[in-house]
C-alpha positions in Angstrom: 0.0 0.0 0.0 1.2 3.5 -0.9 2.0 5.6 1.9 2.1 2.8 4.4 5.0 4.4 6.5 3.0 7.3 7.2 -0.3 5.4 7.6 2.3 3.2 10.8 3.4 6.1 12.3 0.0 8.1 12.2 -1.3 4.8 13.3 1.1 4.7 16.5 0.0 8.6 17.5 -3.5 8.0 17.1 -2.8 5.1 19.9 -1.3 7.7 22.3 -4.7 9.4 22.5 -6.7 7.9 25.2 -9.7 9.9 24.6 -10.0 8.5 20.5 -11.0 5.3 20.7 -14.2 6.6 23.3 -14.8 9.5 21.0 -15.0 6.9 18.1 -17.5 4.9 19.9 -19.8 8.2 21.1 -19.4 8.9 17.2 -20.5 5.8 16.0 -23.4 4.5 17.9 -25.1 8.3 17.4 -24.4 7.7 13.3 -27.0 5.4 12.7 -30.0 4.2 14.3 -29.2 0.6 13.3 -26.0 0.6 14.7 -26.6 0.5 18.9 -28.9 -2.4 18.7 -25.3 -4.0 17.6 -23.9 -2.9 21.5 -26.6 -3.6 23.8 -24.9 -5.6 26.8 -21.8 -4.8 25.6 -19.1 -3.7 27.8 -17.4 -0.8 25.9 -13.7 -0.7 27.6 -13.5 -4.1 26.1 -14.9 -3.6 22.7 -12.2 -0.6 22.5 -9.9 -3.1 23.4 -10.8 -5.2 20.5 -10.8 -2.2 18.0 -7.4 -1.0 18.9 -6.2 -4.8 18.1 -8.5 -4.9 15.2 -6.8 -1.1 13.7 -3.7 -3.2 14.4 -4.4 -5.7 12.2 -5.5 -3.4 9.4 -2.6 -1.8 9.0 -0.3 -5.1 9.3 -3.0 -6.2 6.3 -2.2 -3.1 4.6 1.6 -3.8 5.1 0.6 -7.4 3.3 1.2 -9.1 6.5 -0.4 -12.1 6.6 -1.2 -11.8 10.4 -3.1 -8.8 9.6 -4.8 -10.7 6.8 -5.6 -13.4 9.0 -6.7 -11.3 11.5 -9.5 -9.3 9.1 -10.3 -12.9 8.2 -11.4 -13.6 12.0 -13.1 -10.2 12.1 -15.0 -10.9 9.2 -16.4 -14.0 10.7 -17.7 -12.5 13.7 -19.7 -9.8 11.5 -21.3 -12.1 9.5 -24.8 -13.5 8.5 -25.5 -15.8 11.5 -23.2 -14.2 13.5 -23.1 -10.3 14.2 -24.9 -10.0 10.8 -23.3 -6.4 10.3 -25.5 -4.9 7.2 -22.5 -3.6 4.6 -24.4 -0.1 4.6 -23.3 0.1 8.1 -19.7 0.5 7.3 -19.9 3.4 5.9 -21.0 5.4 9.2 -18.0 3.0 10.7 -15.4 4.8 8.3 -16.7 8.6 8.6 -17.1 8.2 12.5 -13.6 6.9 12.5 -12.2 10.1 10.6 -14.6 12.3 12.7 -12.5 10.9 15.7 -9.2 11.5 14.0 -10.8 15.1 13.7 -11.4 15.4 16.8 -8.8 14.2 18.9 -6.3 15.0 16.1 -5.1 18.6 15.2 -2.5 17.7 13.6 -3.7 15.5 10.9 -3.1 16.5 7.4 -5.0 15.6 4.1 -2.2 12.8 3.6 -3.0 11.2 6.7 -6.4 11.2 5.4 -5.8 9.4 1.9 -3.4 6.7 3.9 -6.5 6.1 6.5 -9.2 6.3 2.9 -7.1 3.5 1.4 -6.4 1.6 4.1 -9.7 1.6 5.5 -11.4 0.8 2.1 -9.0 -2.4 1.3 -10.0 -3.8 5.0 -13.8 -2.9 5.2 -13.6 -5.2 1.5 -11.6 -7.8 3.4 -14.0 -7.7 6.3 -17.6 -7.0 4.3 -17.2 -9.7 1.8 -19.9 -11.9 3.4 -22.1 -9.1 4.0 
């Protein structure tokens, strides 16, 4: 993927923020009125938890790592029909809440960050939507 390096270390500051994976979240579940029935019971530290491993894995599939591939491979399982069920419509307000929260939490962000998130996210939501 083009642009990987600055996709890592942008990747690495966003994980210094404590407040963006909770400002993600707050973004999120107000994007869509389909998307909270997805959290009921849910404990959310631990569902940040599993995004900050799952943002891990993107970018390692984005590196053509074949954890990271692996990885998106599990994820997609667990958001599949008979599963989670995730609609694919529904990750589109995933991907702008996530770049609200960069927005937010991120001053410092520039219009290349932006394209290395846009490409990154968009080769893992394919990885992870195919069976939606």
């Amino acid at each position: 993927m083009e642009n990987i390096d600055l996709l890592k270390r942008h990747h690495g500051r966003l994980l210094s923020k404590s407040d963006f994976f909770e400002v993600f979240y707050d973004t999120f579940l107000e994007s869509h009125p389909d998307i909270k029935q997805y959290f009921m019971g849910v404990e959310m530290e631990n569902q940040r938890k599993l995004l900050r491993h799952g943002l891990n894995q993107m970018v390692m599939h984005a590196d053509n790592n074949f954890a990271g591939t692996h990885g998106l491979q599990r994820i997609r399982s667990t958001h599949a029909p008979g599963r989670l069920g995730i609609p694919h419509h529904l990750y589109s307000h995933w991907k702008a809440s996530f770049f609200a929260a960069i927005k937010q939490v991120d001053p410092d962000y520039t219009p290349q960050i932006i394209a290395a998130w846009e490409n990154m996210l968009d080769l893992s939501i394919a990885e992870i939507a195919k069976s939606a």
